[in-house]
VEXVOFI-654647 format. One record per residue: residue in three letters; z negated, x, y of N, C-alpha, C in turn; residue number from 1. Coordinates in steps of 0.02 Angstrom, whole numbers, plus 50000, padded with zeros to 5 digits. Each point is the difference from the previous one (the first is absolute). Layout:
<rs>
R  aa  n.up n.east n.north ca.up ca.east ca.north  c.up c.east c.north   i
R ALA     Z      X       Y     Z       X        Y     Z      X       Y NUM
...
</rs>
This chain:
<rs>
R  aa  n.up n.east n.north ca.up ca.east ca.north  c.up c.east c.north   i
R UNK 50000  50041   49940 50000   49959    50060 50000  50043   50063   1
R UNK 49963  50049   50008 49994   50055    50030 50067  50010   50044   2
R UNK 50045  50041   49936 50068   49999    50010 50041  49968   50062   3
R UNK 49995  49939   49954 50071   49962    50042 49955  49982   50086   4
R UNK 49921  50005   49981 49970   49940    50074 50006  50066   50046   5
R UNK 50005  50080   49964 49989   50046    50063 50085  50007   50008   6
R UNK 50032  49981   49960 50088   50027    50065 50002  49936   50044   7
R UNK 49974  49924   49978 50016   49970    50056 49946  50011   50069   8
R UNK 49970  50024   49983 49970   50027    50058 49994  50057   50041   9
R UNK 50059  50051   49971 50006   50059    50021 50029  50019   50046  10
R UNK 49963  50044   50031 50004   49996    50091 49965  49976   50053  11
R UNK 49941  49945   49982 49971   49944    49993 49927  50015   49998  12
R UNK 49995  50027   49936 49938   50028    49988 49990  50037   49947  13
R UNK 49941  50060   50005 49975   50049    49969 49977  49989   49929  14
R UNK 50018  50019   49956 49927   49961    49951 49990  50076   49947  15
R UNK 49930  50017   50007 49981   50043    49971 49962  49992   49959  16
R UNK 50005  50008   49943 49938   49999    49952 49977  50068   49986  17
R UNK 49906  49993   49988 49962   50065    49989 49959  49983   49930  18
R UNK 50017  50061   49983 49966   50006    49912 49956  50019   50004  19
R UNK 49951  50009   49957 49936   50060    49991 49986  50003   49946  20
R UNK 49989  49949   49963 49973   50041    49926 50032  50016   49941  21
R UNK 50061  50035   50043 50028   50056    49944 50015  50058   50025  22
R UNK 50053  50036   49966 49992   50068    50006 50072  49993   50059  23
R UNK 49997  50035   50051 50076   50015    50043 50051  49990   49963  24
R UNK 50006  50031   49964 50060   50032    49952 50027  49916   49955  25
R UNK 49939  49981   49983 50015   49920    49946 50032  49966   50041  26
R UNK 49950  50006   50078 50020   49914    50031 50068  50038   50039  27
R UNK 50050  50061   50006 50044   49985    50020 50050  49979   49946  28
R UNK 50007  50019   49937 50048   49959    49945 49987  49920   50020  29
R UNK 49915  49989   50001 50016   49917    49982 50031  49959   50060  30
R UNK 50006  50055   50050 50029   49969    50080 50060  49992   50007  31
R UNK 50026  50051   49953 50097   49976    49994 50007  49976   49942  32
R UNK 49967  49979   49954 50000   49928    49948 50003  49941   50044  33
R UNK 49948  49988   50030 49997   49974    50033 50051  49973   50047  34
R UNK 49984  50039   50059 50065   49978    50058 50032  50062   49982  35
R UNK 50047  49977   49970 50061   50084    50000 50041  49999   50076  36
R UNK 50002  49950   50027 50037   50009    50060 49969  50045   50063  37
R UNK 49943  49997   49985 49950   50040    50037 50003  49990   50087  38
R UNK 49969  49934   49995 50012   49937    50062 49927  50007   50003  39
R UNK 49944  50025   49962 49941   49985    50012 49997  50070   50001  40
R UNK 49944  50023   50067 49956   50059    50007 49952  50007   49965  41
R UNK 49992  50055   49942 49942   49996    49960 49932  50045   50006  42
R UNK 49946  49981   50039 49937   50049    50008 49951  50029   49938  43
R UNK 49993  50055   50015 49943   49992    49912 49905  50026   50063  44
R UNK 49977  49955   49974 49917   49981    50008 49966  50047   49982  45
R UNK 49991  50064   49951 49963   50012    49954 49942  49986   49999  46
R UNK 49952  50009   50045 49931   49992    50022 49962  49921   50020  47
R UNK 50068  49959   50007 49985   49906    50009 49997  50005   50076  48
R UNK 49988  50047   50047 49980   50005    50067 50013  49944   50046  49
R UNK 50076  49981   49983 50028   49957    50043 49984  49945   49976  50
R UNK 50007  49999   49920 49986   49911    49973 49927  49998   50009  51
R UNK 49951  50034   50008 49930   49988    50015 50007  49975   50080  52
R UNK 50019  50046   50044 50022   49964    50076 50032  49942   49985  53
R UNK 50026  49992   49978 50015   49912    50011 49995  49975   49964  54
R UNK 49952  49986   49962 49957   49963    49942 50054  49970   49959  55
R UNK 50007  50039   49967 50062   49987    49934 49963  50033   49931  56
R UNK 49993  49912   49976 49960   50043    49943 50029  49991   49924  57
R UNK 50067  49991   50002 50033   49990    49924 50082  50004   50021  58
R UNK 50028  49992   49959 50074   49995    50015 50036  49949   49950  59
R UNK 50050  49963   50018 50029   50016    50059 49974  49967   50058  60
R UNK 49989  50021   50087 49954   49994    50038 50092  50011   50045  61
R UNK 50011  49940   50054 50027   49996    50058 49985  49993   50043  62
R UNK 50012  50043   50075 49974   50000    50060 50065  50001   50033  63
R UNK 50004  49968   50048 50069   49998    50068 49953  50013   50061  64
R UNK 50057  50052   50023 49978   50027    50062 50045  50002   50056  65
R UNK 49970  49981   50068 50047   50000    50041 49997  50077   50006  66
R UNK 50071  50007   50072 50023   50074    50003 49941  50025   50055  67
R UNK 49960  49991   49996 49935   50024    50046 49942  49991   49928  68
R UNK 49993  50007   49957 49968   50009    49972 49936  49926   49949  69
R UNK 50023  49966   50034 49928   49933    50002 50052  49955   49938  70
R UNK 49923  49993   49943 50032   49976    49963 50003  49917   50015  71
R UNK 50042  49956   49976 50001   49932    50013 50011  49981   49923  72
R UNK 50007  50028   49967 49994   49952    49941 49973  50031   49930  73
R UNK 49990  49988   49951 49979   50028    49946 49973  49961   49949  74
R UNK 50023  50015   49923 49966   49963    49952 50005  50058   49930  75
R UNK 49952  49965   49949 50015   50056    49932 50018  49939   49954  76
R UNK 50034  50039   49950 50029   49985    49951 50086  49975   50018  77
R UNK 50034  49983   49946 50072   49987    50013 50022  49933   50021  78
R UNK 50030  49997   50032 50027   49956    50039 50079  49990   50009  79
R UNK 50036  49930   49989 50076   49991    49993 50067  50028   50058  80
R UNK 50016  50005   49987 50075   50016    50048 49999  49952   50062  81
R UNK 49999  49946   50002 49963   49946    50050 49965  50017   50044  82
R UNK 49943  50021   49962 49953   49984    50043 50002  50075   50052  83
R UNK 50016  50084   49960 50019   50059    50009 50041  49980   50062  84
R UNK 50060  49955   50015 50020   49983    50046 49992  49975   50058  85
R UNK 49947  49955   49988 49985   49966    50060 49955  50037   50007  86
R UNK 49949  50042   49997 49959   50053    50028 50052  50030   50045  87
R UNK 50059  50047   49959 50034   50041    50042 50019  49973   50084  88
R UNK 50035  49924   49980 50016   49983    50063 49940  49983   50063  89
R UNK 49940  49973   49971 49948   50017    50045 49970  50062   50038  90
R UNK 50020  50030   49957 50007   50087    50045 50018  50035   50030  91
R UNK 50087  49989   49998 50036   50003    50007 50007  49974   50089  92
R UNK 49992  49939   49991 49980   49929    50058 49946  50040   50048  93
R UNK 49933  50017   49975 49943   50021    50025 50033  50062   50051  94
R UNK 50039  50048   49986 49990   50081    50016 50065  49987   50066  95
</rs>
């Protein structure tokens, strides 16, 4: 889902996902399994630093951020193509 929702939005917006509890080396294979198009920026965590700063305590964990930093939206666990959308356009709208 990833995929297809980040080219229609490309140009649009950023979307980075950050790993941590694996090794560098693992989570970059599973990042071009993943998105092979490599439309998503991928961070690695090791230490949780950042997911402890913004209280992220399982995955998968979504946060939208405007381009100043402030998050406006966020939820955990998975969520449909739908709904992935109408977040985007509220953000999108917001910035």
């Amino acid at each position: 889902m990833l995929e297809t929702v980040s080219a229609d939005y490309e140009g649009q917006v950023t979307f980075l996902a950050l790993g941590g509890s694996s090794r560098l080396d693992l989570l970059g294979v599973r990042a071009n399994e993943w998105i092979p198009s490599g439309r998503i920026v991928w961070g690695y965590d090791e230490e949780a630093t950042v997911w402890q700063a913004l209280g992220v305590s399982g995955t998968p964990t979504t946060l939208m951020f405007t381009p100043d930093g402030e998050v406006i939206a966020g939820w955990s666990g998975e969520r449909g193509e739908a709904f992935m959308r109408e977040q985007l356009d509220v953000l999108i709208a917001s910035s």
